[in-house]
N, C-alpha and C positions, 0 to 999 in steps of 0.2 A: 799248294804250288808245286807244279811239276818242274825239274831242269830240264834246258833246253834241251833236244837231237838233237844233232847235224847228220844233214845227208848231204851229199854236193855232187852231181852230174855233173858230165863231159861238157852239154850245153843244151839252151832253153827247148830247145825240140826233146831230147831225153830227157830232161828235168821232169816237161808235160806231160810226157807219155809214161812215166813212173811214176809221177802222182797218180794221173788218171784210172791206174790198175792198182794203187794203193787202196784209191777213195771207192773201187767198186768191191774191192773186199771187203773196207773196213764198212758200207753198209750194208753186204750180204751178209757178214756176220750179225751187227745187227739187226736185221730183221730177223733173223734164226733164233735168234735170243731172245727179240723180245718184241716179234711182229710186224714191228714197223722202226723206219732211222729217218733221222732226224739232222739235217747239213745247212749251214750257213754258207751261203756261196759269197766269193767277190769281185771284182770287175777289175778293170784296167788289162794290160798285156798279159799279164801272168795269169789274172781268173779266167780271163774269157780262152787261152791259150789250153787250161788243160779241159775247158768244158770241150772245147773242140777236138785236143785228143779223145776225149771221153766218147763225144759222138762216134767219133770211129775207130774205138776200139772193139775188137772183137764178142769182149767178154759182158760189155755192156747191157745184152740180154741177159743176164744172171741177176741182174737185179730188178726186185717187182718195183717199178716204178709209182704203179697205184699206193705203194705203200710208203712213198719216200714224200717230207715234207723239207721243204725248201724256203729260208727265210736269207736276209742281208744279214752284211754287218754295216752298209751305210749304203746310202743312193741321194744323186744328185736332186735338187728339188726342180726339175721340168715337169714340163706337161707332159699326160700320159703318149708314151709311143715315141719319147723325142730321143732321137740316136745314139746320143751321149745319156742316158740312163742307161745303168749298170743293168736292169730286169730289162729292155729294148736289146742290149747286145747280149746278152744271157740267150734270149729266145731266139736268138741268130744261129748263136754258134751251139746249142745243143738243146733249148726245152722244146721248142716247136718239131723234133726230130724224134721225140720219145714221150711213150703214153701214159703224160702226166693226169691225175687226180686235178683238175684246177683248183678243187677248196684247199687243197694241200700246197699251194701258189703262193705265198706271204708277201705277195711284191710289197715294199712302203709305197707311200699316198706321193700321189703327182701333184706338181704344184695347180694344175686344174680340175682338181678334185671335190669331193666334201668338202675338202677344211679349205677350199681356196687357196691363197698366199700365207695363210696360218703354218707356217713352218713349226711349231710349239705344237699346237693341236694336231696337227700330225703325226708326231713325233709322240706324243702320248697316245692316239690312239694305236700305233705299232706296240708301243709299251702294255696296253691294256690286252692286245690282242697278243701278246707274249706271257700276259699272265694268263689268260682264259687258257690256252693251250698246256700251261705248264702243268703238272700233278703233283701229285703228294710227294711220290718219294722223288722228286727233283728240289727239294727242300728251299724251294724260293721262289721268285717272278718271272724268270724266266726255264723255257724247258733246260734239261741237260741237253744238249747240243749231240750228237753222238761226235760231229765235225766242225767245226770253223775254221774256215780259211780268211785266212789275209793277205792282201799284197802288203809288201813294203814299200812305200815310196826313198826317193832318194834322203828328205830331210827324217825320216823313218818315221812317217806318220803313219798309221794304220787305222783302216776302216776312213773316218773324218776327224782322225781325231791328230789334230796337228801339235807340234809342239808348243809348248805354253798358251794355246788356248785355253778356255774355261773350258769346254767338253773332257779334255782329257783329266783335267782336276775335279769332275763327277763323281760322287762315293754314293749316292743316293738311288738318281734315279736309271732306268735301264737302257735307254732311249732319249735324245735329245736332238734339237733343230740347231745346227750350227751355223754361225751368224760369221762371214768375215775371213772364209779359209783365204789361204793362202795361193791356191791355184782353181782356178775357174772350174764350175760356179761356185760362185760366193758360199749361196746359199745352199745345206745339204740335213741331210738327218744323218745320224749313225746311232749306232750300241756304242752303249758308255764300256771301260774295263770293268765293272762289275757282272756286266750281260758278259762279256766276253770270257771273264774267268767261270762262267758259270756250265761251259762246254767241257766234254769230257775230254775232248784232244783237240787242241789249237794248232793249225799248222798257217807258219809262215812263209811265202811263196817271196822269190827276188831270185833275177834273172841278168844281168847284163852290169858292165862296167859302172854304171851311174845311179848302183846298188850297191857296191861294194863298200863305202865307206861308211852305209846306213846300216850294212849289217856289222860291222866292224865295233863301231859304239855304241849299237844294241845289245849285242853277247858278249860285252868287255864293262858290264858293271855299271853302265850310263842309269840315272835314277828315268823315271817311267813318264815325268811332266817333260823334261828334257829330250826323250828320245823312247815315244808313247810304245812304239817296239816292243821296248824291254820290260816292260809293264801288263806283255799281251801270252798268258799262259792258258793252262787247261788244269784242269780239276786231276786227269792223270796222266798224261803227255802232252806236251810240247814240243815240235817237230818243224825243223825248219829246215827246208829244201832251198838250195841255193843250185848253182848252177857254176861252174870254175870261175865265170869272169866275176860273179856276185860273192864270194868266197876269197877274191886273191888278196883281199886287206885283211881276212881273217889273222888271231896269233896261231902259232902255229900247234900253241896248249890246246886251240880250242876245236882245231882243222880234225875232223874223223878219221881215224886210222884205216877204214874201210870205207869209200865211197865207189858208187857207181859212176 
């Protein structure tokens, strides 16, 4: 278990655009190291905000694309191609703009897929398809992640995993169909916290006022079934990009002496 970062920007336009030159290093490095990286992207304002800085940021040709594999941390259960799936506004705001590998594409299964409305089977086969990809020295089911990003929502659920669901109480399996969220749709898959600790750097993304209280009781000791947040690390950092207004309920123990 890593302790948290804090970084905190001016506001959600710089938050984006310092992540997005963050995430093009931290996979240019690895690839240098070890061929190819490996990132878990996420949706809502804040994912789809720094794909789109990423789009246009300058430096984004520095990294070989054919060599970058691209997985969730949860997706809505629609049919393929529906607006509101996280992999549909991903290829909006930057995969369709850069010359992706498509086997290297991990989108989860739409609800009009192989497994039909089997939200379960779906949800296993993403899991199956997370061990076929992992190796040996990723010592488990799923790969080491080089990245994962999350949004925070406001009740500080991350990925689908809301609080006091049964998803977030998972110790087992990698991947699960969530039954029952709280904000539309219903129905979703995500990575359990065991898939998620199993990345090498987890960053947490929250941007605006009606974030601030979410991260306030995430990085103040909240247990992890309560406020799934706090519960959401990386194997060797943790980093969590906030933005001043997502930050103003922060204590002031825990506010960064140096932020951008």
């Amino acid at each position: 278990m890593s302790a948290p970062q804090l970084v905190v920007h001016r506001d959600k336009e710089l938050m984006a655009q310092a992540a997005a030159a963050r995430l093009i290093t931290r996979i240019v490095d690895a690839q240098a190291s070890r061929g190819s990286a490996s990132v878990v992207l996420t949706g809502g304002r804040n994912g789809n905000g720094l794909l789109a800085a990423l789009r246009s940021a300058p430096a984004r040709d520095a990294i070989d694309w054919s060599r970058l594999d691209l997985w969730w941390g949860d997706e809505r259960f629609l049919p393929e191609g529906d607006p509101e799936r996280n992999v549909t506004q991903a290829r909006e705001a930057l995969l369709d703009s850069v010359p992706l590998d498509p086997a290297r594409v991990h989108a989860m299964p739409a609800s009009d897929g192989p497994y039909g409305s089997d939200v379960e089977a779906a949800a296993e086969a993403y899991a199956a398809e997370l061990a076929a990809a992992a190796g040996p020295e990723d010592h488990g089911s799923v790969p080491a992640f080089d990245v994962l990003m999350l949004g925070v929502g406001p009740d500080t659920h991350v990925a689908s995993l809301f609080p006091e669901l049964p998803a977030v109480r998972e110790t087992e399996r990698t991947v699960v169909g969530v039954h029952g969220a709280p904000k539309p749709p219903p129905t979703r898959i995500s990575l359990t916290l065991p898939a998620i600790r199993a990345a090498r750097e987890v960053w947490l993304l929250a941007a605006g006022e009606d974030k601030a209280k979410a991260a306030a009781i995430a990085l103040s000791g909240a247990g992890e079934i309560q406020a799934p947040a706090a519960g959401a690390y990386g194997r060797s950092r943790t980093l969590w990009l906030l933005d001043a207004a997502a930050a103003s309920e922060l204590p002031r123990s825990l506010y960064p002496p140096a932020s951008a």
